[in-house]
C-alpha positions as CSV (number, residue, x, y, z in Angstrom):
1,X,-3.5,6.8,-48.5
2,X,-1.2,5.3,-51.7
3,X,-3.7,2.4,-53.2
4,X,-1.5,1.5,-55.8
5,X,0.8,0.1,-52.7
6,X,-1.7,-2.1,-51.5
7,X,-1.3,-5.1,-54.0
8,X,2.9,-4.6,-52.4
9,X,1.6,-4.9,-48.9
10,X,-1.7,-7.5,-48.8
11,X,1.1,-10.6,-49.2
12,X,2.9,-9.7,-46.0
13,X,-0.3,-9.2,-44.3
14,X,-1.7,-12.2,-45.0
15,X,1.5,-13.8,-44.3
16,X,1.3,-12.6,-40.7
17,X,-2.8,-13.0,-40.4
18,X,-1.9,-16.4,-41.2
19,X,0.6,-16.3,-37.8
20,X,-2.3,-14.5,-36.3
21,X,-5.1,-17.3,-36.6
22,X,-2.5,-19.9,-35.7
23,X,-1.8,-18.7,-32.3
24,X,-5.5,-17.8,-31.7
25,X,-5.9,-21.5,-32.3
26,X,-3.0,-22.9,-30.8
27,X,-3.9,-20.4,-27.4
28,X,-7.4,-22.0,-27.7
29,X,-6.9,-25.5,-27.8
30,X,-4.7,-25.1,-24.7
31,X,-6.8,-22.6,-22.7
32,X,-10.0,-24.8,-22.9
33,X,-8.7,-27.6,-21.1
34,X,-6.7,-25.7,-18.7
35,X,-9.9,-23.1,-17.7
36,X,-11.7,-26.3,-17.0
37,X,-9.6,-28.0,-15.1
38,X,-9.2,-24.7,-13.2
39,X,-13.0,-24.1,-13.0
40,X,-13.1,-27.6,-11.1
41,X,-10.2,-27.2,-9.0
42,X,-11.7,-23.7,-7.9
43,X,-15.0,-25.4,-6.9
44,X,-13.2,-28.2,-5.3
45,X,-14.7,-28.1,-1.6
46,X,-11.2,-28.9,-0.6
47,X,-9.7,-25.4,0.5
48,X,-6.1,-26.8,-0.2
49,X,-7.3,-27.7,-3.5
50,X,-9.6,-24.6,-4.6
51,X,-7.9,-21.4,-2.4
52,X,-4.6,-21.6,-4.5
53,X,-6.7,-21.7,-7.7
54,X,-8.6,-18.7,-7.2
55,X,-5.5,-16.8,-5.7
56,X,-4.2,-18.0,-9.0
57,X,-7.4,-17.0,-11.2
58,X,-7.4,-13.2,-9.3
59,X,-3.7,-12.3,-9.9
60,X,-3.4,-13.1,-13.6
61,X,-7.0,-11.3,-13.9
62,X,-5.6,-8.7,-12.4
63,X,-2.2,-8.4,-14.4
64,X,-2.1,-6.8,-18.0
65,X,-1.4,-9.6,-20.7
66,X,1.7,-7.6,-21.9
67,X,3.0,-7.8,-18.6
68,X,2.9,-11.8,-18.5
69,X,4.0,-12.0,-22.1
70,X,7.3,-10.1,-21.1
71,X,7.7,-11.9,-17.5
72,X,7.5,-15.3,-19.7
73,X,9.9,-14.2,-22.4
74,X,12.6,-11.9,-20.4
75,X,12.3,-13.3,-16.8
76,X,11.5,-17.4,-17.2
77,X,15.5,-17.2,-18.7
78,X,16.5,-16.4,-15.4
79,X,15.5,-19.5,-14.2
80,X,16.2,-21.7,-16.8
81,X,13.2,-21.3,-18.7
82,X,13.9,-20.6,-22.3
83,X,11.4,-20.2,-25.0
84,X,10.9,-18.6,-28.4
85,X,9.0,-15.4,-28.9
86,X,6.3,-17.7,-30.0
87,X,6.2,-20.4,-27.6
88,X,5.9,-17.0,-25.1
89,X,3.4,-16.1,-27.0
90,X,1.1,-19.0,-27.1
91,X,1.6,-19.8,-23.5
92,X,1.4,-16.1,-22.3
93,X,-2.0,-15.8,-24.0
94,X,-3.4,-19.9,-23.5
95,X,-2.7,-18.9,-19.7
96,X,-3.8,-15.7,-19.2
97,X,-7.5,-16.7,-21.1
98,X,-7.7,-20.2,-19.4
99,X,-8.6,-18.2,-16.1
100,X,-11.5,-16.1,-17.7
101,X,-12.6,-19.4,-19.5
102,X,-12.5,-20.9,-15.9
103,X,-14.6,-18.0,-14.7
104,X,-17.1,-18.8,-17.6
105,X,-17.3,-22.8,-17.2
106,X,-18.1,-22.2,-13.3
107,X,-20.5,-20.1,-13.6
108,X,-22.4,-22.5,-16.3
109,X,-21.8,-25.2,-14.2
110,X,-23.6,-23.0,-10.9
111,X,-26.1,-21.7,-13.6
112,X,-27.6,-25.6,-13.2
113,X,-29.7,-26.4,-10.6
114,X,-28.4,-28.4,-7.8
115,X,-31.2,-30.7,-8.2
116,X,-30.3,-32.1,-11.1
117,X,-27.4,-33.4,-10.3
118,X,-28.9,-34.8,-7.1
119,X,-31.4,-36.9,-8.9
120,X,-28.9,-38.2,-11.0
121,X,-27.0,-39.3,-8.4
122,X,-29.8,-40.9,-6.6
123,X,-30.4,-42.8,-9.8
124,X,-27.2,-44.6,-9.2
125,X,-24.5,-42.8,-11.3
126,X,-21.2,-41.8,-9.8
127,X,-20.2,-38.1,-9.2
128,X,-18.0,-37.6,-12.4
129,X,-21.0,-39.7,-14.8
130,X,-23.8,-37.4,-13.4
131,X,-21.7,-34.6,-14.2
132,X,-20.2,-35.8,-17.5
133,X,-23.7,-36.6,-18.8
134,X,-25.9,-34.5,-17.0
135,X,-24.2,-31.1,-15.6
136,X,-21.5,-30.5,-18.0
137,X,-23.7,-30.5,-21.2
138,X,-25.9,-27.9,-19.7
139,X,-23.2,-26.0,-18.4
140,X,-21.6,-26.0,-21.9
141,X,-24.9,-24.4,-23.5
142,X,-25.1,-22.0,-21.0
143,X,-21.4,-21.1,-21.4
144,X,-21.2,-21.0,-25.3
145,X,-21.8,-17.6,-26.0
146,X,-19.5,-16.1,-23.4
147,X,-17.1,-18.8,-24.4
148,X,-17.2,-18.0,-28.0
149,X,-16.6,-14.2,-27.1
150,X,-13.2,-15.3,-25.5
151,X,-12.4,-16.3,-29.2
152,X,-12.5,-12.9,-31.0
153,X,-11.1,-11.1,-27.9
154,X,-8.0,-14.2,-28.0
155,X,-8.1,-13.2,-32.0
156,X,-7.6,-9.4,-31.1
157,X,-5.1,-9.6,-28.3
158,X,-3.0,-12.2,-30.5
159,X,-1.4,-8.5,-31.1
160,X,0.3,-8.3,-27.8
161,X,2.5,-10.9,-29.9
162,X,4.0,-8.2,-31.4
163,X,5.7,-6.5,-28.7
164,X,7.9,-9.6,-28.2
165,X,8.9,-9.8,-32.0
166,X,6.1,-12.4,-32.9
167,X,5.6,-11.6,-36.7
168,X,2.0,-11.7,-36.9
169,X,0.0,-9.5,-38.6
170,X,0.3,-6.4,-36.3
171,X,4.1,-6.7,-36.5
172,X,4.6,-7.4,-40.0
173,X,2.5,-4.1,-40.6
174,X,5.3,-2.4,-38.2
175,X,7.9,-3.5,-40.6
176,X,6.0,-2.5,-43.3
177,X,4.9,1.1,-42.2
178,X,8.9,1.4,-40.8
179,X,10.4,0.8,-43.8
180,X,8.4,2.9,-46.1
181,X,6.7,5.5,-44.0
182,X,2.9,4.8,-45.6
183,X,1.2,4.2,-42.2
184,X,-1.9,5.5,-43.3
185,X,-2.2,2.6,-45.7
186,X,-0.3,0.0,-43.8
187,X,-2.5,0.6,-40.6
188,X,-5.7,0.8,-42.4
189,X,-4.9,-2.2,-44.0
190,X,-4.1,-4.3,-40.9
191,X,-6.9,-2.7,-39.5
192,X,-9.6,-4.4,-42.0
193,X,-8.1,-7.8,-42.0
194,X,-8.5,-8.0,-38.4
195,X,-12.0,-6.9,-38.8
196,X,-12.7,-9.4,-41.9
197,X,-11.6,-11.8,-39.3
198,X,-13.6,-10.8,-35.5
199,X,-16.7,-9.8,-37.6
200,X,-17.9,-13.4,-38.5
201,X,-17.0,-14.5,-35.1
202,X,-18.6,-11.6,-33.2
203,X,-21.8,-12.6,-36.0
204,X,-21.6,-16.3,-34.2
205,X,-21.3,-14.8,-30.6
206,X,-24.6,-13.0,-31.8
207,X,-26.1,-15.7,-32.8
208,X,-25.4,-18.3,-30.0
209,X,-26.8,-15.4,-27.6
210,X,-29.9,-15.2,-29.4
211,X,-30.2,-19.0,-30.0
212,X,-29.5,-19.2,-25.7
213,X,-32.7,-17.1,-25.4
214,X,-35.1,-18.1,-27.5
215,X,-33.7,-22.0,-27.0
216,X,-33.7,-22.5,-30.5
């Protein structure tokens, strides 16, 4: 392992962990919204509403990321669909985590007893105010630490990026190790930021868990 290259290397790196952290962001703002809306449509007790969702839900489960990262870069062209390795990217990965998000929000929501939503709509309040004020906020604490796990595994497969030329960091330490042969140090390298970036995260999934069970 050359150390004296490091101080060559780190600047790239960062460069792409920077790429890195802005699709895990980009993918989460989008996939939040989208699970939700997919967790309700799945629980819908309208079967025209809810089947299509969980047929949707199963088959991207069921389908390796890479695979709709390449089907939304190489195939959406064929129909007209044209978008930059990043756009592919963000969407790909927003997409493909908005149905496990939707897993986690329904089963918070199911997590909270019937009941309660029953009383509050015997008080008087509408369907969509018991839930917004009653359900959903217990749902949310329920969800959180699954919810916050999505985040460092969205952080980690923000590497499948790089198999459709995304530079992130993963694919900027490609170019590196390419073009000078030092993977041992390249790899390594790109191997610690990603953990100097999960580890703090994962610490938070921890700590939410922990705060869940003791309710404090």
């Amino acid at each position: 392992m050359d150390w004296g290259s490091i101080h060559i290397y780190l600047p790239f790196l960062l460069k792409g962990a920077e790429m890195t952290i802005y699709i895990t962001i980009l993918s989460l703002i989008i996939s939040t919204p989208l699970g939700l809306l997919f967790a309700a449509a799945k629980m819908c007790p309208w079967r025209v509403i809810s089947w299509p969702t969980a047929t949707v839900i199963n088959i991207t489960r069921g389908l390796p990321m890479i695979v709709v990262l390449f089907y939304i870069y190489f195939v959406f062209p064929d129909i007209g669909i044209t978008l930059t390795s990043f756009e592919a990217s963000v969407i790909g990965i927003a997409f493909c985590f908005s149905t496990y998000i939707a897993e986690i929000f329904r089963a918070g929501i199911e997590a909270v007893d019937g009941g309660q939503l029953e009383a509050a709509r015997a008080m008087g309040m509408s369907f969509s105010k018991a839930m917004r004020r009653v359900v959903l906020p217990q749902a949310f604490h329920i969800a959180l630490p699954p919810y916050s796990n999505t985040l460092v595994m969205m952080l980690k497969d923000s590497a499948l990026a790089s198999t459709i030329a995304v530079t992130e960091m993963t694919r900027q330490g490609q170019l590196i190790a390419a073009s000078t042969f030092d993977n041992t140090t390249v790899y390594t390298l790109v191997a610690l930021l990603y953990l100097l970036m999960s580890l703090p995260l994962m610490a938070l999934t921890k700590r939410l868990e922990k705060r869940q069970i003791t309710g404090k």
